[in-house]
C-alpha positions in Angstrom: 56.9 -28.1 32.4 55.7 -25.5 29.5 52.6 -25.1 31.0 54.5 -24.0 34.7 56.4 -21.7 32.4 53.5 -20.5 30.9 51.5 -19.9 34.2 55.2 -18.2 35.5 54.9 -16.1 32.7 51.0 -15.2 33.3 52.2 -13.9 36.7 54.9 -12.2 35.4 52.3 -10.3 33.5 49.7 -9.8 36.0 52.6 -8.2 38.2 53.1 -5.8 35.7 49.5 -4.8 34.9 48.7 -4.6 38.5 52.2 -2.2 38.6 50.6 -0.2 35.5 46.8 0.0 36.2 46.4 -0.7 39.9 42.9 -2.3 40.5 40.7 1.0 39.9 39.2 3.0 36.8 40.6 1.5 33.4 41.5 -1.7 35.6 38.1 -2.3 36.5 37.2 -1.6 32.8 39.4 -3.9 31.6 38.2 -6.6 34.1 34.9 -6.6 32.7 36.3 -6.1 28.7 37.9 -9.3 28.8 35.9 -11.5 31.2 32.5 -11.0 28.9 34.5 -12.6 25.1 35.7 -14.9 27.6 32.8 -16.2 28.7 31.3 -16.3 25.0 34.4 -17.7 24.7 33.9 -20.7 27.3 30.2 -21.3 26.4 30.4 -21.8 22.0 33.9 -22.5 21.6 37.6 -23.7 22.7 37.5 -26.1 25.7 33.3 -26.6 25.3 34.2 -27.6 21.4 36.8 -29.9 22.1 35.3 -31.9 25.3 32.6 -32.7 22.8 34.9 -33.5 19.8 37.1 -35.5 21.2 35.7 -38.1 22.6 34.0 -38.3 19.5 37.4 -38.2 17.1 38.5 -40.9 19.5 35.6 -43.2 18.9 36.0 -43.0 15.1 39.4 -43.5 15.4 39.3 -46.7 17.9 37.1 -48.0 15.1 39.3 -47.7 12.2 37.1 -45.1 10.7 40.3 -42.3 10.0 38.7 -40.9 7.3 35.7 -40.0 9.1 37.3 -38.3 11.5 39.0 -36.4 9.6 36.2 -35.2 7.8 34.3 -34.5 11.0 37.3 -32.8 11.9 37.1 -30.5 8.4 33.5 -30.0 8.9 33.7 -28.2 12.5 36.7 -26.2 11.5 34.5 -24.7 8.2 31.5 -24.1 11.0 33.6 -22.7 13.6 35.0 -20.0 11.5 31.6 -19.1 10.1 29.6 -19.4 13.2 32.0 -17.6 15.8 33.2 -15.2 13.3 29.7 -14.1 12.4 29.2 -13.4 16.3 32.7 -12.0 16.7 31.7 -9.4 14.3 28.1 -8.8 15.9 29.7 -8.7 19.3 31.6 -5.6 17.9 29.2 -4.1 16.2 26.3 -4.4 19.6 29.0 -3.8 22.0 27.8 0.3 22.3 24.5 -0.9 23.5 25.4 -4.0 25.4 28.7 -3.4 27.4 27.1 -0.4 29.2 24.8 -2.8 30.9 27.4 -4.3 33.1 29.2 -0.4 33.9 26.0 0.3 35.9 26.7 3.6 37.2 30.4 4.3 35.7 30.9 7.5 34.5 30.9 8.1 30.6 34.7 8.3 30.0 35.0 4.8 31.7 32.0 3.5 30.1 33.7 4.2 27.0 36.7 2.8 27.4 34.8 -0.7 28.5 33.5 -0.6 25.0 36.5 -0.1 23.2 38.5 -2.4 25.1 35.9 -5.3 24.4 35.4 -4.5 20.5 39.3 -4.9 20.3 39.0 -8.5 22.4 35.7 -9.6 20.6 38.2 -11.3 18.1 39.9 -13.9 20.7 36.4 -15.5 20.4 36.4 -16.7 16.6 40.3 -17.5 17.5 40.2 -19.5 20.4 37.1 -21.4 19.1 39.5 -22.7 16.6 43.1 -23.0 18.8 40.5 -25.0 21.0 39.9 -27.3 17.7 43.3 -27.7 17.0 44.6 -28.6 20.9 41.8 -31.1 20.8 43.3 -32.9 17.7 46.9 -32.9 18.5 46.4 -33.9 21.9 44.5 -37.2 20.5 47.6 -37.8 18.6 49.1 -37.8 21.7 50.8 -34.5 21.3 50.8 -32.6 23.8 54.1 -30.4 24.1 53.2 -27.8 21.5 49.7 -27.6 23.1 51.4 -26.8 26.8 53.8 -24.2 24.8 51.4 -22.2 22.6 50.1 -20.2 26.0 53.9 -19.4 26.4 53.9 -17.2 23.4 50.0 -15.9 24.3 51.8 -14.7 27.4 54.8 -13.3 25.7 53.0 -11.3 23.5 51.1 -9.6 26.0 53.9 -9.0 27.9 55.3 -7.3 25.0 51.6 -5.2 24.7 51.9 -4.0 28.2 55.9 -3.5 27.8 56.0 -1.9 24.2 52.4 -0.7 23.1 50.7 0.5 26.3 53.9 3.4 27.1 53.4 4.8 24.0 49.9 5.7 24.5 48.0 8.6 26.5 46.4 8.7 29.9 44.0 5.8 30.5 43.8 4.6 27.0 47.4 2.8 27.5 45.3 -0.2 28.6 44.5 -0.8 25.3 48.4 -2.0 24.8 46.9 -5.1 27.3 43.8 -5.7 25.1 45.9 -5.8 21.5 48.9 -7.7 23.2 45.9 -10.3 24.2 44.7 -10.1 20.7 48.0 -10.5 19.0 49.1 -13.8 21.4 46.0 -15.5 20.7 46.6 -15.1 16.6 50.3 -16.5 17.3 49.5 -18.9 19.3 46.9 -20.2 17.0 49.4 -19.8 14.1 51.9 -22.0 16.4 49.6 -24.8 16.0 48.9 -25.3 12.7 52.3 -26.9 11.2 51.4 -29.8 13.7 49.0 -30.7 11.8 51.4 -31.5 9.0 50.8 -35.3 7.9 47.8 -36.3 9.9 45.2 -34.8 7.1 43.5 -33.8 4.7 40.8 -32.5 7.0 38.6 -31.4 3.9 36.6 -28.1 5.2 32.9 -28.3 5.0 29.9 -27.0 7.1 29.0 -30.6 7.7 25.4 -30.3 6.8 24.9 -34.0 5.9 27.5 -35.3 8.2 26.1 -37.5 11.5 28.7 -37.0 13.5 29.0 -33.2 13.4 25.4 -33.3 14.3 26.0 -35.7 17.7 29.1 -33.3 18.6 26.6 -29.9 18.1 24.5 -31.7 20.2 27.1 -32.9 22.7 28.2 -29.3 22.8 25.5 -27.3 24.2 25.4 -29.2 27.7 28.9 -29.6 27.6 29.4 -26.1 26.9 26.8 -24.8 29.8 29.3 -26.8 32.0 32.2 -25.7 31.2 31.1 -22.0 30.7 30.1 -22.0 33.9 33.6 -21.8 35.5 32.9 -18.0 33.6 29.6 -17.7 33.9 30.9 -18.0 38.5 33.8 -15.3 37.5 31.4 -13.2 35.8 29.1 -13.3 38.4 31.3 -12.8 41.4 32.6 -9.3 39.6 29.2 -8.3 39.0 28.8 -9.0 42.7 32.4 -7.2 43.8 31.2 -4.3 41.5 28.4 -3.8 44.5 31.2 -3.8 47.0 33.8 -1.7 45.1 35.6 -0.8 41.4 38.8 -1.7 43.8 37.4 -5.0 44.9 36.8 -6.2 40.9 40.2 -5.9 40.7 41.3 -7.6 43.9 38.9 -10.5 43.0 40.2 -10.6 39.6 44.3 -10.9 40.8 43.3 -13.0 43.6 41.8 -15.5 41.3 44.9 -15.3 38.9 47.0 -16.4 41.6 44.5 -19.3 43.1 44.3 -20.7 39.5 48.3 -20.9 38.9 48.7 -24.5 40.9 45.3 -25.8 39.6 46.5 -25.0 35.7 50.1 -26.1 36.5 48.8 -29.7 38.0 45.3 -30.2 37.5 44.8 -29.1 33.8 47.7 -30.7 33.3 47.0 -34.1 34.4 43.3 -33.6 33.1 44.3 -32.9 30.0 46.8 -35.8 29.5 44.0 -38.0 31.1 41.3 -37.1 28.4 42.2 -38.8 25.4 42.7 -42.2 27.0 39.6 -42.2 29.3 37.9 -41.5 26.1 39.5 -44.4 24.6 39.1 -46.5 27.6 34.7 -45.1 27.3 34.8 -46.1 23.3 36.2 -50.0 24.2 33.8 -49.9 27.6 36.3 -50.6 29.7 34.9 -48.9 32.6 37.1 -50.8 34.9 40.1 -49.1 33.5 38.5 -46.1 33.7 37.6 -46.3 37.4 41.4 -46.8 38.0 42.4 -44.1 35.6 40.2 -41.5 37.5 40.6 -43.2 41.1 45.0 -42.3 40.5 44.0 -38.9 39.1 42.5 -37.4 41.7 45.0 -38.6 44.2 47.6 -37.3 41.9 46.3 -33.9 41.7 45.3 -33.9 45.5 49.4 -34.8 45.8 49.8 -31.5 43.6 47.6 -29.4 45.0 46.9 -30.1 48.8 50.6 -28.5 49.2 49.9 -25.6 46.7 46.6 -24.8 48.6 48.7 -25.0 51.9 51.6 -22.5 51.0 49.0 -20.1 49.2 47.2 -20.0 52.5 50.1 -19.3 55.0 51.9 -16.9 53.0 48.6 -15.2 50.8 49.9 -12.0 51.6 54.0 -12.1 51.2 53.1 -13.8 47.4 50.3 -11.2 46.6 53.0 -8.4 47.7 55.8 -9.7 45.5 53.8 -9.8 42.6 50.9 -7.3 42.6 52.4 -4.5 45.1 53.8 -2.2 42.2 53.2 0.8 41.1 49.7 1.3 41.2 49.1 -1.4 43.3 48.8 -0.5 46.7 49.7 -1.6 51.0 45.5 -1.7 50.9 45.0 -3.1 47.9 47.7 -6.1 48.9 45.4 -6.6 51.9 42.3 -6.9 50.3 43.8 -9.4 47.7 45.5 -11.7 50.1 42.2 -11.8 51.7 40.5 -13.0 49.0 43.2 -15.6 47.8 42.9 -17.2 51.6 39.3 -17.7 50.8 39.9 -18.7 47.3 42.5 -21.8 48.2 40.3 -23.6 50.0 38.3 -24.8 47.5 41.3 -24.8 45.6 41.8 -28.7 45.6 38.0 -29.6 44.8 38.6 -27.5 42.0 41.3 -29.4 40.6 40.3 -32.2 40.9 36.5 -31.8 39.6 37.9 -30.5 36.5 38.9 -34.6 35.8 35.4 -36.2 36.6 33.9 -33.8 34.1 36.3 -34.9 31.5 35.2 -38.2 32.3 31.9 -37.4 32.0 32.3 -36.1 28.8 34.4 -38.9 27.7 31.0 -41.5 28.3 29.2 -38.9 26.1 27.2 -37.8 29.3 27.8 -34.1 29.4 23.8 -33.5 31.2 24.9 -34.5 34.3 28.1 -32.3 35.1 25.9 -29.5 33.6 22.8 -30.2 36.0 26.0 -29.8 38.8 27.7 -26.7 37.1 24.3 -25.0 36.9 22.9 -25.6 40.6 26.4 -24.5 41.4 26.0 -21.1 39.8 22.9 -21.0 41.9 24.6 -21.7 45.1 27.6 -19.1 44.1 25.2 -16.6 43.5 23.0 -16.9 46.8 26.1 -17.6 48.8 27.6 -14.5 47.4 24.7 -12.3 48.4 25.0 -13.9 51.9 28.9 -13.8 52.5 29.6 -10.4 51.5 27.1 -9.0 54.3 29.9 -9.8 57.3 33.1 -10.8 54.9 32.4 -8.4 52.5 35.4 -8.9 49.3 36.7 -11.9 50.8 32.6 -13.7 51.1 33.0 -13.7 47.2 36.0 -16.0 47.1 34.7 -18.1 50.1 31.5 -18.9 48.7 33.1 -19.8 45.4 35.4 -22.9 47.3 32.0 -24.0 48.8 30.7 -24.0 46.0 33.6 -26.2 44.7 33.3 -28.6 47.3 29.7 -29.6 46.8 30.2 -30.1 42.8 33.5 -32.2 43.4 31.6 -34.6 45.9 28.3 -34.4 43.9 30.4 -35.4 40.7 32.6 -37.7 42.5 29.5 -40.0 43.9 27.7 -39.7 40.6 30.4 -41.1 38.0 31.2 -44.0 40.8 27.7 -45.3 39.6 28.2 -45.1 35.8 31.7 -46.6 36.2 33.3 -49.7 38.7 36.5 -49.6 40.3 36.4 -45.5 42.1 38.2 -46.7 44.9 36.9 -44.3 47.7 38.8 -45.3 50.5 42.3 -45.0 48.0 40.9 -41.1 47.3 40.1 -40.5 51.3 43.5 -42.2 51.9 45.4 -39.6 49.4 44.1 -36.4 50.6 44.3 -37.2 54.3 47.9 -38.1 53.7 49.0 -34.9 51.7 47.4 -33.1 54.2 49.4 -34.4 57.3 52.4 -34.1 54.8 51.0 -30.4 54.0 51.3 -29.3 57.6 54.9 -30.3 57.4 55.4 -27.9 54.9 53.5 -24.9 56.3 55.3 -25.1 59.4 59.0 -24.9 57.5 58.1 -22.5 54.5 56.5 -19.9 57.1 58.8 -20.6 59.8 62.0 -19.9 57.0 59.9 -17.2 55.6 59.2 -15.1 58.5 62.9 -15.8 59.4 64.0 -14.4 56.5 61.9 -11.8 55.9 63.4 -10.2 59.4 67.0 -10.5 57.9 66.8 -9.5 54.8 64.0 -6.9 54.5 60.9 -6.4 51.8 63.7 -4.9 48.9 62.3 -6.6 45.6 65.2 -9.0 46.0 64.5 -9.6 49.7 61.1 -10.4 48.7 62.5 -13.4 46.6 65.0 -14.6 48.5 62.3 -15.4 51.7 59.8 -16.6 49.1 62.0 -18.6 47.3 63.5 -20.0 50.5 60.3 -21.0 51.9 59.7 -22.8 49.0 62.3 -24.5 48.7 62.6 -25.6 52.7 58.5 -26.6 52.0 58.6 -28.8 48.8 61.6 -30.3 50.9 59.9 -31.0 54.1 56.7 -32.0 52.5 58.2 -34.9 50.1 59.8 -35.9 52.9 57.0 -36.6 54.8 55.4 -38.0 51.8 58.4 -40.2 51.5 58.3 -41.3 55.1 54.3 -42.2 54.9 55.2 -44.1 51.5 53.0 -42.7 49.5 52.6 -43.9 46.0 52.4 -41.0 44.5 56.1 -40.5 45.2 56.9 -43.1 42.8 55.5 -40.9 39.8 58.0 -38.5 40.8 60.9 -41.0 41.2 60.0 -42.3 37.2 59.9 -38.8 35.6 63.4 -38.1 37.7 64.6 -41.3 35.7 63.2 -40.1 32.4 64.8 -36.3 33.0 68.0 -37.9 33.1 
């Protein structure tokens, strides 16, 4: 639930951005500003760190050996804050020469501003290596709540950047009240953290020079990061690749992908993340069986999440791009050229999801090479496809070759792990998706029907905007449980326990 509230909250401030900044000039710049400490971000630190540390925290654990892991655990916080703050502070200092390179033809004023905005967002890198630390050892305590809760305040803070800072500035510099609020969310949320650490140390800080098991995780890190990075290392390339198109379709891409990823970090990184610590637990005892199961319900879970999601987004891409980009700035055209691209983007939208779980339990059997063999012939594929797509599709071949692309890792992943692990019950998977889907079509055919019903009545007035949307919703998550309900699907039951725990 905190992490719906969060991603609410994330559109919330995308709608206003898009309201301030549009998708041209200092939108564009900013695009690029954040995206490239992201993507240092991905590759050396936060999720990279801790899908290689905790599988390995786990193992030590299962094994009685708490003191060692909590000394592993010491050692990487001493090397993350040397390492990453050492190339947060060179990433500042290079940033004149290198940040140009990807403003190819900008003029100098917005050149400029790309600079400054990523020397102020550098920091985030050295930050999130460490939130990414800390997640990773409270969520194999089993605590996951404050992890799910932390993004609420990165988002508030933000908000408060683009509500507060950025109106008191000048002219095309008040997008810098985005980069500190960005800035300033990631220190809270990494400050939020901490106190949960209370009573499960001492983690005595070190640089772990004679420890073995800081060593295996280094060395578990660089394919796991490659993988993971490459979820950035795709974005980055797709904007290089809108930048050919457009400055406009940079930032279309980048709010079309901020609404595609909302169901997947709502379900899938949800259920992923939950998921993680006990597959690695299940890897450490070599129970593969269990594992097999554990991955085998995932997916259908998140297919149950998501095949609807994917569904609704499609139908309705442009009344839900309207209500919360077309503001302001934000154009009729640029609306169109968004929704465009989020059609495209949601229908890789469940592979996605769900490959985002075999690649945790890939990491969890300490066999990060293969995912990252996957991730990188993936990159490839984006890249060529990207070339290809936007000859006749132009904007919206970015997005489309991106959900191919997702398709082929998900089923290159899937049929790999079934031969490292038992018990992938293919036919159960097939089964799920083909059954959300019929269920899906349900839904599409009340939430646009009530939609477009209500959209005549009650006009395209902010308010009007969310009554149809809401309405639609509401008539679609109806229709499609029912049909879930009436093809008795098991998922349903997950549903019926939480209802009973809620109570």
């Amino acid at each position: 639930m905190w992490t719906a509230v969060s991603r609410v909250a994330g559109l919330a401030r995308e709608s206003i951005a898009s309201a301030m900044f549009g998708t041209k000039g200092p939108a564009a710049a900013f695009a690029i500003a954040f995206n490239i400490p992201n993507l240092l971000r991905s590759l050396v630190a936060d999720a990279a760190l801790s899908a290689a540390f905790v599988p390995m925290f786990a193992r030590l654990r299962e094994e009685g050996k708490e003191e060692e892991a909590r000394r592993l655990a010491g050692a990487l916080i001493g090397l993350i804050s040397m390492v990453l703050g050492a190339l947060s502070l060179l990433a500042i200092v290079s940033a004149p020469w290198v940040m140009p390179l990807f403003g190819h033809g900008w003029s100098k004023e917005q050149l400029d501003l790309l600079v400054g905005l990523s020397q102020v967002m550098f920091p985030i890198v050295v930050l999130l290596g460490l939130t990414g630390l800390v997640m990773g050892l409270l969520q194999s305590y089993g605590q996951f709540s404050s992890s799910a809760f932390a993004p609420v305040l990165w988002n508030i803070a933000i908000l408060l950047g683009l509500l507060v800072i950025a109106p008191i500035l000048d002219g095309n510099n008040r997008i810098y009240g985005y980069a500190i609020g960005i800035v300033v969310g990631t220190t809270i949320q990494l400050l939020y953290l901490l106190p949960g650490l209370r009573g499960r140390g001492p983690f005595p800080l070190s640089l772990g020079r004679h420890n073995p098991h800081v060593r295996q995780v280094l060395v578990m890190m660089l394919p796991t990061t490659i993988a993971l990075g490459m979820i950035n290392v795709n974005a980055t390339v797709d904007i290089m690749v809108a930048k050919q198109v457009s400055d406009q379709s940079i930032r279309a891409i980048e709010a079309a992908f901020r609404l595609y990823i909302l169901p997947q970090g709502v379900f899938s990184v949800a259920i992923a993340t939950v998921l993680f610590p006990l597959l690695a637990r299940m890897a450490a005892r070599n129970d593969h069986a269990g594992m097999g199961q554990v991955v085998t319900d995932g997916i259908r879970q998140i297919f149950f999440m998501l095949v609807p999601s994917a569904m609704f987004l499609a139908l309705l891409a442009t009344p839900v791009t309207r209500l919360i980009n077309e503001h302001g700035e934000f154009t009729a055209s640029d609306t169109t050229l968004t929704a465009g691209a989020l059609l495209f983007f949601v229908l890789g939208l469940v592979f996605n999801g769900a490959s985002l779980l075999l690649i945790r339990a890939f990491f969890s059997l300490q066999l990060p090479w293969t995912p990252t063999k996957i991730a990188a012939a993936t990159v490839v594929l984006n890249l060529v496809l990207d070339l290809v797509l936007i000859i006749p599709l132009g904007t919206s071949g970015i997005p489309l070759a991106t959900s191919i692309g997702s398709l082929v890792s998900f089923l290159a992943l899937l049929v790999l792990l079934s031969r490292q692990i038992p018990g992938i019950d293919f036919s159960s998977i097939i089964d799920g998706f083909v059954k959300t889907l019929v269920a899906a079509v349900f839904l599409a055919a009340w939430a646009y029907g009530l939609w477009h019903a209500l959209d005549g009545v009650v006009g395209r007035s902010l308010v009007g905007q969310v009554v149809s949307l809401l309405g639609a919703t509401i008539m679609g998550t109806f229709a499609y449980l029912a049909a879930c309900h009436g093809m008795q699907l098991r998922e349903m039951a997950v549903l019926s326990m939480l209802r009973s725990k809620l109570r």
